[in-house]
ChimeraX commands (.cxc) that place a marker at each C-alpha (Angstrom):
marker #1 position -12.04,80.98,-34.02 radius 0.5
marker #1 position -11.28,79.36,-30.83 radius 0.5
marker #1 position -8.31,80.72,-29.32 radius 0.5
marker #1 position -5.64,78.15,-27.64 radius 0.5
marker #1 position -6.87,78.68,-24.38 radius 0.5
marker #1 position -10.42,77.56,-25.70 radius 0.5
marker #1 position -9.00,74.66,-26.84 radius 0.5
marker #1 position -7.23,73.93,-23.53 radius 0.5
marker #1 position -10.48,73.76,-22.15 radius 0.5
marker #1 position -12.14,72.08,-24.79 radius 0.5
marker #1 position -9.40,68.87,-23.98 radius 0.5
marker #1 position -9.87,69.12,-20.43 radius 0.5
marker #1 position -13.10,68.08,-20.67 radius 0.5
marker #1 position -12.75,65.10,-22.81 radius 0.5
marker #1 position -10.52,63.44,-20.28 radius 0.5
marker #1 position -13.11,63.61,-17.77 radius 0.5
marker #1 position -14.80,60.42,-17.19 radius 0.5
marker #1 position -18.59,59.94,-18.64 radius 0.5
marker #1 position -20.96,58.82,-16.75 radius 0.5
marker #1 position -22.27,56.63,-19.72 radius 0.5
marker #1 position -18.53,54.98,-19.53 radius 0.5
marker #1 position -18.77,54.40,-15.78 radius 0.5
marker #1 position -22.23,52.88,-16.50 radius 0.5
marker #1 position -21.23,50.47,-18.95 radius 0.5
marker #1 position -18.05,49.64,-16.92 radius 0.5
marker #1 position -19.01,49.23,-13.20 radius 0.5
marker #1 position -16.51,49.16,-10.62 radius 0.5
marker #1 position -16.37,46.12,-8.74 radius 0.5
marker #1 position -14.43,44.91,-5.49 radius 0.5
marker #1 position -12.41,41.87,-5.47 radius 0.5
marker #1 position -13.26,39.17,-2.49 radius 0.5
marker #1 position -11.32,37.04,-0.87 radius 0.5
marker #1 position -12.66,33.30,-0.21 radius 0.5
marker #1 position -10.82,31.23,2.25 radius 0.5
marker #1 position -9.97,27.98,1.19 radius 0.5
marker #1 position -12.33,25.02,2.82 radius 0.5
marker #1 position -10.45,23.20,5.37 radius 0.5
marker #1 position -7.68,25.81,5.76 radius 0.5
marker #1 position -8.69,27.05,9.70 radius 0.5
marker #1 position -8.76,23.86,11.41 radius 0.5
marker #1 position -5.50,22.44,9.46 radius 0.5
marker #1 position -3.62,26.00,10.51 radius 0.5
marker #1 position -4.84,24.77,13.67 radius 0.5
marker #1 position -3.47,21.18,13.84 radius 0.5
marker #1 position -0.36,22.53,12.74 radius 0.5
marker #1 position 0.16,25.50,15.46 radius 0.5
marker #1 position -2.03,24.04,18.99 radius 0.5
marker #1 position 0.29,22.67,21.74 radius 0.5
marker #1 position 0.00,18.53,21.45 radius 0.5
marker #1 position 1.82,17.09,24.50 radius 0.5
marker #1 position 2.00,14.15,22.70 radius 0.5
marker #1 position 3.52,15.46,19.65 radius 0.5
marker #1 position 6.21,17.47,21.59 radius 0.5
marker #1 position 6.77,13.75,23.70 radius 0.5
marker #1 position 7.69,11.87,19.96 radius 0.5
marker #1 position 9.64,14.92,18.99 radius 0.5
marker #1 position 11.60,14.55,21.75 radius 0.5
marker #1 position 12.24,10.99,21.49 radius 0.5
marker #1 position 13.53,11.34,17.97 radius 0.5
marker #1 position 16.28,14.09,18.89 radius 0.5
marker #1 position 17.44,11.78,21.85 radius 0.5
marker #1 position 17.47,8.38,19.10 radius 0.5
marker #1 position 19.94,10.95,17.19 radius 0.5
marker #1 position 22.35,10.25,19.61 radius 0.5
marker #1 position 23.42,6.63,19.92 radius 0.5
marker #1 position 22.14,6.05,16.04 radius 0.5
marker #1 position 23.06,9.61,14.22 radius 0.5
marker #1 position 22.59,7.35,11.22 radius 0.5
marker #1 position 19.01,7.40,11.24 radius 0.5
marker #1 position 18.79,11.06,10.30 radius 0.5
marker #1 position 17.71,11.59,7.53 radius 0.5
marker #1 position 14.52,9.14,8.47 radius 0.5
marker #1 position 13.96,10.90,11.42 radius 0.5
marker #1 position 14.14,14.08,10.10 radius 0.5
marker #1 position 11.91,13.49,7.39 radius 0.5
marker #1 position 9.81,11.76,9.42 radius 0.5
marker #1 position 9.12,13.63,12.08 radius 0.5
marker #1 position 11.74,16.17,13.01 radius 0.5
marker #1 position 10.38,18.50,9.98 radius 0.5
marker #1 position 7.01,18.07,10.30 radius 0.5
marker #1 position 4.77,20.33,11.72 radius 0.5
marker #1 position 1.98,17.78,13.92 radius 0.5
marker #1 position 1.50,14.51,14.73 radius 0.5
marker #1 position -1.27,14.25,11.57 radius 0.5
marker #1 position 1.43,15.20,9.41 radius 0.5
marker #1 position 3.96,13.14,10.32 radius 0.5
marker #1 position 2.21,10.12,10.39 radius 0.5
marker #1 position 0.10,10.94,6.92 radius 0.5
marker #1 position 3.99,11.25,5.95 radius 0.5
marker #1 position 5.21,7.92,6.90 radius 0.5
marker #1 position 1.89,5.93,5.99 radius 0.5
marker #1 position 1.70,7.70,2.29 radius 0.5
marker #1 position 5.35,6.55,1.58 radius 0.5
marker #1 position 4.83,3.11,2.75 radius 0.5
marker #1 position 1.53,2.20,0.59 radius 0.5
marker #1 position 2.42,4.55,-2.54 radius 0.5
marker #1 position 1.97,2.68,-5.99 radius 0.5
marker #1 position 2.94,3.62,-9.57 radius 0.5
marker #1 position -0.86,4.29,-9.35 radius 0.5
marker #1 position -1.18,6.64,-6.47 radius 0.5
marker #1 position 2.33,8.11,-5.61 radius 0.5
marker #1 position 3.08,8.97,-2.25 radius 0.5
marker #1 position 2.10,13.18,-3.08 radius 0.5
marker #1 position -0.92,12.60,-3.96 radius 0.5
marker #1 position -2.01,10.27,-1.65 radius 0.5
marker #1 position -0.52,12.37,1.26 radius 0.5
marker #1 position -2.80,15.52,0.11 radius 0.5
marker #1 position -5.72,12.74,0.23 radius 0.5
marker #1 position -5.29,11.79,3.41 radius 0.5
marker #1 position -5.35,15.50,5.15 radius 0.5
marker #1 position -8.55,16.28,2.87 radius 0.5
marker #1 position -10.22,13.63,4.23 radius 0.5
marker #1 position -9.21,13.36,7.74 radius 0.5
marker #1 position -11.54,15.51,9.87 radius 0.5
marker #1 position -9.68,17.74,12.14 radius 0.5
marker #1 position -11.45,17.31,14.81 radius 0.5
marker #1 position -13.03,13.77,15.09 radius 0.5
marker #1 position -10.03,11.67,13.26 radius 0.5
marker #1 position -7.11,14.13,15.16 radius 0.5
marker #1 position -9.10,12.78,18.07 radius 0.5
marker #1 position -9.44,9.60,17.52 radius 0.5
marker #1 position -6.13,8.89,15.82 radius 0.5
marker #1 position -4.09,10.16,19.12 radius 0.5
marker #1 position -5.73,7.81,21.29 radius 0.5
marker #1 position -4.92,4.62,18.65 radius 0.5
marker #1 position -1.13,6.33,19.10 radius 0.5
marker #1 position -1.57,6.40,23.23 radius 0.5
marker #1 position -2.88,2.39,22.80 radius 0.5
marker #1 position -0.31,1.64,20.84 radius 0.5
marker #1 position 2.48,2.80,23.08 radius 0.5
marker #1 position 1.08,1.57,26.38 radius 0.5
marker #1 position -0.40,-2.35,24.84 radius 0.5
marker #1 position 2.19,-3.26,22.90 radius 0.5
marker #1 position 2.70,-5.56,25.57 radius 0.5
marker #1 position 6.56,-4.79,25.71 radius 0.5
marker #1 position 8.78,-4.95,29.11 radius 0.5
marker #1 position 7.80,-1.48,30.47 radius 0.5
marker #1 position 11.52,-1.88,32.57 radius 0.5
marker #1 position 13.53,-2.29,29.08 radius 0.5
marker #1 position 15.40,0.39,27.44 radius 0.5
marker #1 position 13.29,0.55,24.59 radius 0.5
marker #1 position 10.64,2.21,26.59 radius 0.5
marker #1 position 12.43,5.35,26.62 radius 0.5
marker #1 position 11.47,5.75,22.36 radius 0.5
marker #1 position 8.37,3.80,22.61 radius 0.5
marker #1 position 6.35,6.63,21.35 radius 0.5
marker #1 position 8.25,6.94,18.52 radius 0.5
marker #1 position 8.70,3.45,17.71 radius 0.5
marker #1 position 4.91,3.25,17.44 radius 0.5
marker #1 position 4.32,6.13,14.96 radius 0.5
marker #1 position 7.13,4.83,12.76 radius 0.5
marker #1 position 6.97,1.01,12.61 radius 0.5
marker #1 position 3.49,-0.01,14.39 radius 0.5
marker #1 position 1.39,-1.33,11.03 radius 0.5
marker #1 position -1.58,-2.38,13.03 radius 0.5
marker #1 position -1.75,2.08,13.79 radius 0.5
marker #1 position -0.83,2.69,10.27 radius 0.5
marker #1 position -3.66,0.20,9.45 radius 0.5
marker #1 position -5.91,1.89,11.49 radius 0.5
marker #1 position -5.31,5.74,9.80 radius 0.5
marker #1 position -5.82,3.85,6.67 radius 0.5
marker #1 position -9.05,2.73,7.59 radius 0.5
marker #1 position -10.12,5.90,8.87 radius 0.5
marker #1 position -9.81,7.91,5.33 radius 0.5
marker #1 position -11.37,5.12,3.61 radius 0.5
marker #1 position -14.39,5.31,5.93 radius 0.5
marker #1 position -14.42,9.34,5.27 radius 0.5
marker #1 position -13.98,8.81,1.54 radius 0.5
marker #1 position -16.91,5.83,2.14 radius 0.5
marker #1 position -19.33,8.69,3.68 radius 0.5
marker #1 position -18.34,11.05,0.96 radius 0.5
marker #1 position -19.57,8.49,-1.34 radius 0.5
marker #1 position -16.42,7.70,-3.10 radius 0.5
marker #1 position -16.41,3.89,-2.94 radius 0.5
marker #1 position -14.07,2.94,-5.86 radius 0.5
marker #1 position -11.57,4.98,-3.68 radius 0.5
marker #1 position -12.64,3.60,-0.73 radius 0.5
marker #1 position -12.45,0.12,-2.21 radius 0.5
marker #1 position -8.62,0.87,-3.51 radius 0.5
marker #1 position -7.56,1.96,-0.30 radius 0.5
marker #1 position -9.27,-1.61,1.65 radius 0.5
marker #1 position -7.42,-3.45,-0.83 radius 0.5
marker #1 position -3.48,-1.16,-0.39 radius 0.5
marker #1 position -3.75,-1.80,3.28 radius 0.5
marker #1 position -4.91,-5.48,3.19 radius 0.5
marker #1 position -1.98,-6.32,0.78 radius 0.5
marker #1 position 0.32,-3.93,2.55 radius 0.5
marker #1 position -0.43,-4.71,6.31 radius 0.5
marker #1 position -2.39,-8.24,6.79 radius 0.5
marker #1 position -5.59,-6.10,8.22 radius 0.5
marker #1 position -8.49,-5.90,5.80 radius 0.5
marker #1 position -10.83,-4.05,7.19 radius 0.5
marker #1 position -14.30,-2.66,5.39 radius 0.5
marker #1 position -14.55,1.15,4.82 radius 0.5
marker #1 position -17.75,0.98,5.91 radius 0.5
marker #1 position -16.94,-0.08,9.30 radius 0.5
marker #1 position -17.34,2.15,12.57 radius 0.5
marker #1 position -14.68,1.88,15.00 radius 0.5
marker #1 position -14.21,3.99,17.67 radius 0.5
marker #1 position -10.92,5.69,19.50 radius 0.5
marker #1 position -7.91,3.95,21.40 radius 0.5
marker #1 position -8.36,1.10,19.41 radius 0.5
marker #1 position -5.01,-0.96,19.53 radius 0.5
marker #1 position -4.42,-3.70,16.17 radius 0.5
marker #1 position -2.49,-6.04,15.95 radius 0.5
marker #1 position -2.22,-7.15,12.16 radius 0.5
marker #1 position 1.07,-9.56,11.77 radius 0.5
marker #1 position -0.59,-12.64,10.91 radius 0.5
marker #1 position -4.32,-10.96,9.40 radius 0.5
marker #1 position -6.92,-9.62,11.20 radius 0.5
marker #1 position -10.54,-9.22,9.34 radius 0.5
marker #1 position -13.30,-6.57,9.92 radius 0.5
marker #1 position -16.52,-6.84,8.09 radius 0.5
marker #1 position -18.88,-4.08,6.74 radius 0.5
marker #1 position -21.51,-4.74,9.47 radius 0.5
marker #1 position -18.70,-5.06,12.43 radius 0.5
marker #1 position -18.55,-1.85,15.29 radius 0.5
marker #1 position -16.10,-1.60,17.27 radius 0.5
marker #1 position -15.98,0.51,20.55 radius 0.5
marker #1 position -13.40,2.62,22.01 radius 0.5
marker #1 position -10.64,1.15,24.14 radius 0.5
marker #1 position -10.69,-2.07,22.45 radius 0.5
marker #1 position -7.63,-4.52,21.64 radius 0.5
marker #1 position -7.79,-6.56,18.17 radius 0.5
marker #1 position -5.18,-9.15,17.97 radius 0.5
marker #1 position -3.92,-11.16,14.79 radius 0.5
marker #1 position -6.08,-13.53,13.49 radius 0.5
marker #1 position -9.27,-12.40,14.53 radius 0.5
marker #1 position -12.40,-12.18,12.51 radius 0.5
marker #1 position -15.54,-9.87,12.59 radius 0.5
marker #1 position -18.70,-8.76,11.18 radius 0.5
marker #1 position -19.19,-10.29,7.63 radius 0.5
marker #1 position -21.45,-8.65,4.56 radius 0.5
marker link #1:1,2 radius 0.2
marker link #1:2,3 radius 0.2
marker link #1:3,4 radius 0.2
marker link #1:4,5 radius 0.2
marker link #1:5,6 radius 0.2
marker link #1:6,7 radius 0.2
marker link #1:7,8 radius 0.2
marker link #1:8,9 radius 0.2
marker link #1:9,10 radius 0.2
marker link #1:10,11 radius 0.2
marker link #1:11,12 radius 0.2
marker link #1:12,13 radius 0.2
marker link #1:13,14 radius 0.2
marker link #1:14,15 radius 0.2
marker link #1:15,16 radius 0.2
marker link #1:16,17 radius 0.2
marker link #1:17,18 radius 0.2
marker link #1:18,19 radius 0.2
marker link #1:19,20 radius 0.2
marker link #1:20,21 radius 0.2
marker link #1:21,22 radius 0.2
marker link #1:22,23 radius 0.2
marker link #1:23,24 radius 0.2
marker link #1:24,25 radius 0.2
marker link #1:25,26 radius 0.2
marker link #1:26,27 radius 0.2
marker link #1:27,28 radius 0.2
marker link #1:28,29 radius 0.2
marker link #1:29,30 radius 0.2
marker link #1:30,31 radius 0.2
marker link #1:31,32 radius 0.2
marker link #1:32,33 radius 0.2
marker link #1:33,34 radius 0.2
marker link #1:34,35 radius 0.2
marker link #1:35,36 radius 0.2
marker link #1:36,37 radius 0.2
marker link #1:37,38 radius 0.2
marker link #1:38,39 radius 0.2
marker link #1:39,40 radius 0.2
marker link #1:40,41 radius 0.2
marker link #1:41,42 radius 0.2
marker link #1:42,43 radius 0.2
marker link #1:43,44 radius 0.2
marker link #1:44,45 radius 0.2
marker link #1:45,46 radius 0.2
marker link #1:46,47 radius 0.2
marker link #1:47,48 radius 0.2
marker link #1:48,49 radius 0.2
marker link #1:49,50 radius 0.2
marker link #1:50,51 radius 0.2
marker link #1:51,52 radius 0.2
marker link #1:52,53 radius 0.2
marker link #1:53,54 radius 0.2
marker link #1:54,55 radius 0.2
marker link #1:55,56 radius 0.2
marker link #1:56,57 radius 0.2
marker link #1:57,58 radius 0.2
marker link #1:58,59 radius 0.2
marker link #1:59,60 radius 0.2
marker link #1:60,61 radius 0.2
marker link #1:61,62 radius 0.2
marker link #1:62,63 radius 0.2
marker link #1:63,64 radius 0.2
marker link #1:64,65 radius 0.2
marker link #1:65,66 radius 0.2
marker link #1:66,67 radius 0.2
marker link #1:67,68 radius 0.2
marker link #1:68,69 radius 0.2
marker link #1:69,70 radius 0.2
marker link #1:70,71 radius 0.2
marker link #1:71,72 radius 0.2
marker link #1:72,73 radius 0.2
marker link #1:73,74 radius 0.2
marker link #1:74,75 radius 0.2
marker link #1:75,76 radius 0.2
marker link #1:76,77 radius 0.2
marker link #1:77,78 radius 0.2
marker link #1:78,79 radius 0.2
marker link #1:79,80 radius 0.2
marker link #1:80,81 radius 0.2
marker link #1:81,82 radius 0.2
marker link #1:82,83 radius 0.2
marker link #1:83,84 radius 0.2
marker link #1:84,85 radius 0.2
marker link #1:85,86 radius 0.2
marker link #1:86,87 radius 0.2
marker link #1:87,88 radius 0.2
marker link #1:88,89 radius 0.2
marker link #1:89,90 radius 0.2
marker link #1:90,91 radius 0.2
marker link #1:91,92 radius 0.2
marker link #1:92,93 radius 0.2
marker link #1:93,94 radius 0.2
marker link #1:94,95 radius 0.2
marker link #1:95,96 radius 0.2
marker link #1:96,97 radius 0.2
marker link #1:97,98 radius 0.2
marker link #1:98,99 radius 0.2
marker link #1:99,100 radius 0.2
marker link #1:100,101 radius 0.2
marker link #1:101,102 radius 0.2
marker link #1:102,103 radius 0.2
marker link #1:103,104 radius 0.2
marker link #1:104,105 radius 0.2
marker link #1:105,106 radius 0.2
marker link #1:106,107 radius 0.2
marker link #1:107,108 radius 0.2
marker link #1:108,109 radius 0.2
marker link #1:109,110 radius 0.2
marker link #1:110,111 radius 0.2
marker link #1:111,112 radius 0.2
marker link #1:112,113 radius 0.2
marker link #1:113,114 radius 0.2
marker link #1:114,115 radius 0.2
marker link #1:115,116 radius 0.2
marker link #1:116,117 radius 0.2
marker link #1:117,118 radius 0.2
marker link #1:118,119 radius 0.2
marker link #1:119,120 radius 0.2
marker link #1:120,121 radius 0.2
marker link #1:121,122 radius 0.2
marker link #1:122,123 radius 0.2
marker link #1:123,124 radius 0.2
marker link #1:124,125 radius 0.2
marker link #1:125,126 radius 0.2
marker link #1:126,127 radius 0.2
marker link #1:127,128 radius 0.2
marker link #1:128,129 radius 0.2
marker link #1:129,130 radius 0.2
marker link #1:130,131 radius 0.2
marker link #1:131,132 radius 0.2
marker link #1:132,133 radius 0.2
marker link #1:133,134 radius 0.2
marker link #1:134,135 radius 0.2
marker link #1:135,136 radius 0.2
marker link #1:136,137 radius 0.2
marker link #1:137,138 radius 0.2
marker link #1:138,139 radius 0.2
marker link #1:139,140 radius 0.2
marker link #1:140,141 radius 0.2
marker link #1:141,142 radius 0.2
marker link #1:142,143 radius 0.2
marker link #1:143,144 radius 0.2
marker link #1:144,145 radius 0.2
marker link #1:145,146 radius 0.2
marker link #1:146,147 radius 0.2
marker link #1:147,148 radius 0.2
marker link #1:148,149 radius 0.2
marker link #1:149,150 radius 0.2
marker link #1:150,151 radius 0.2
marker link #1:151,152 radius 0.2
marker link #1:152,153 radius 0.2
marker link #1:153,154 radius 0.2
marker link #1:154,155 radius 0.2
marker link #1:155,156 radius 0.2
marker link #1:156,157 radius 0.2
marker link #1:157,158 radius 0.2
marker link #1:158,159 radius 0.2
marker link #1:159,160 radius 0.2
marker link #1:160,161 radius 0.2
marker link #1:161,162 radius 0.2
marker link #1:162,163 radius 0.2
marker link #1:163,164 radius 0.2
marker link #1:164,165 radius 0.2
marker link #1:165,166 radius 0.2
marker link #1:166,167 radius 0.2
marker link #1:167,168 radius 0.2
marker link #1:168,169 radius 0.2
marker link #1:169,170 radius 0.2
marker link #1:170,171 radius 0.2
marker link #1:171,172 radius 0.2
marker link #1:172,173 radius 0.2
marker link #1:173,174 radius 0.2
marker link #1:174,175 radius 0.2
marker link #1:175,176 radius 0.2
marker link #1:176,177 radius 0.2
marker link #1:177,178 radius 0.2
marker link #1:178,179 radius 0.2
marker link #1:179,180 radius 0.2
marker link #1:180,181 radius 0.2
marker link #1:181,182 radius 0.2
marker link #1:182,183 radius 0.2
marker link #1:183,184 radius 0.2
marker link #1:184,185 radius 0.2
marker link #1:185,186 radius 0.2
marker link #1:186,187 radius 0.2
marker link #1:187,188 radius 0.2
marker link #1:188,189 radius 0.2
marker link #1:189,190 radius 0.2
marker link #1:190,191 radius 0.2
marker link #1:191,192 radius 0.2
marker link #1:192,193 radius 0.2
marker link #1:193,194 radius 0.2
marker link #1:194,195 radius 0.2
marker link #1:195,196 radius 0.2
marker link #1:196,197 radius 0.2
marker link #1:197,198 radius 0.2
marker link #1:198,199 radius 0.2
marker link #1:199,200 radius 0.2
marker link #1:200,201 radius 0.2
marker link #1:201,202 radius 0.2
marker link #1:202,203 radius 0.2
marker link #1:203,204 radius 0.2
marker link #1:204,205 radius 0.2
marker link #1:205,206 radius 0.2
marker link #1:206,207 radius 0.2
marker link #1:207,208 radius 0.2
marker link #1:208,209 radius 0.2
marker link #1:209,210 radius 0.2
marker link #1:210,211 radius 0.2
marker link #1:211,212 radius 0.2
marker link #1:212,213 radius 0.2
marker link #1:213,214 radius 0.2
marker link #1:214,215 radius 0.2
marker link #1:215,216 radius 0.2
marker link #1:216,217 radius 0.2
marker link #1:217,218 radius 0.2
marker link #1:218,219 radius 0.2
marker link #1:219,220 radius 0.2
marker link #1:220,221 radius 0.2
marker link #1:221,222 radius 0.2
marker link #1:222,223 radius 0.2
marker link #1:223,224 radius 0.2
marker link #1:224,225 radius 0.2
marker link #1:225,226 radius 0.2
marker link #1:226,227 radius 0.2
marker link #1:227,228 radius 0.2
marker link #1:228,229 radius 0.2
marker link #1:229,230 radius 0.2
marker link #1:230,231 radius 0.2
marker link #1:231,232 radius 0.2
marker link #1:232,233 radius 0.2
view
């Protein structure tokens, strides 16, 4: 006869874990991976950029005599958070197709752009297109010329273009490559080969077609103008 005490006990003991159950069902820790990519884009997004702050700037004094142009310039640049993003912003809407909306290929083009090399190299095209755009440095429009260049120069946009098609070219996704030579050919006059190296500061100009081969390198601090030709296949 076990008396209720016993049996107390008895119940006790069969809510204490087994070691045979702890065995069977090992306790594990949950770890955390970062997400590839995601330090150097929280660091695009969050590092000083003189240049950045300059086009910011520019875009809050435009509000003034043209408060019209809001909603552009605040989707344009006045929300965005660099000078990557704003211009991956403004080129995406421009060449989006039925095919490739304007979403997607934003996310494509800050996968591919390296944030280090392209940021680089994409800030100097910006610099040459503000100081050879060959305008009258004495005219008013001077005082938004930084602006004006990251919002309506194609021969930069071209050049950004070019630059994910030549990281999607290493990364050995031609067909994608090839899609995005043919959008900015039919979209901006400059068809130029992913497979193309061309260096930093480079300023284009595209308005009547400018052509750049497969084999063609081109060095930093270098003007293109329209109708030029170079390297071939």
């Amino acid at each position: 006869y076990k008396t209720p005490k016993d049996k107390l006990e008895e119940f006790a003991k069969q809510l204490e874990p087994s070691s045979t159950i702890l065995k069977e069902y090992p306790t594990t820790t949950t770890t955390y991976t970062e997400e590839p990519g995601r330090a150097p884009r929280i660091n695009r997004r969050t590092k000083i950029d003189p240049l950045w702050l300059q086009i910011k700037l520019e875009a809050q004094q435009a509000l003034q005599p043209e408060p019209e142009a809001g909603p552009q310039l605040y989707q344009y640049i006045l929300s965005q958070t660099s000078l990557i993003d704003a211009l991956v912003t403004i080129i995406s809407n421009e060449i989006s197709t039925e095919l490739m909306p304007a979403t997607s290929l934003r996310c494509l083009f800050l996968d591919m752009l390296h944030p280090e090399h392209d940021d680089y190299s994409i800030h100097f095209d910006v610099l040459a297109a503000i100081y050879r755009c060959g305008g009258n440095k004495n005219s008013s429009s001077q005082n938004c010329a930084a602006l004006s260049a990251v919002l309506f120069n194609q021969g930069l946009h071209a050049l950004i273009c070019y630059r994910v098609g030549h990281r999607l070219w290493e990364a050995n996704r031609k067909g994608l490559a090839y899609y995005m030579q043919s959008t900015v050919s039919s979209k901006y006059s400059a068809d130029i080969h992913p497979a193309a190296k061309l260096g930093a500061g480079i300023y284009l100009n595209c308005g009547c077609g400018v052509v750049i081969g497969e084999t063609a390198v081109v060095g930093d601090n270098t003007s293109i103008l329209q109708g030029v030709t170079l390297g071939g296949t």
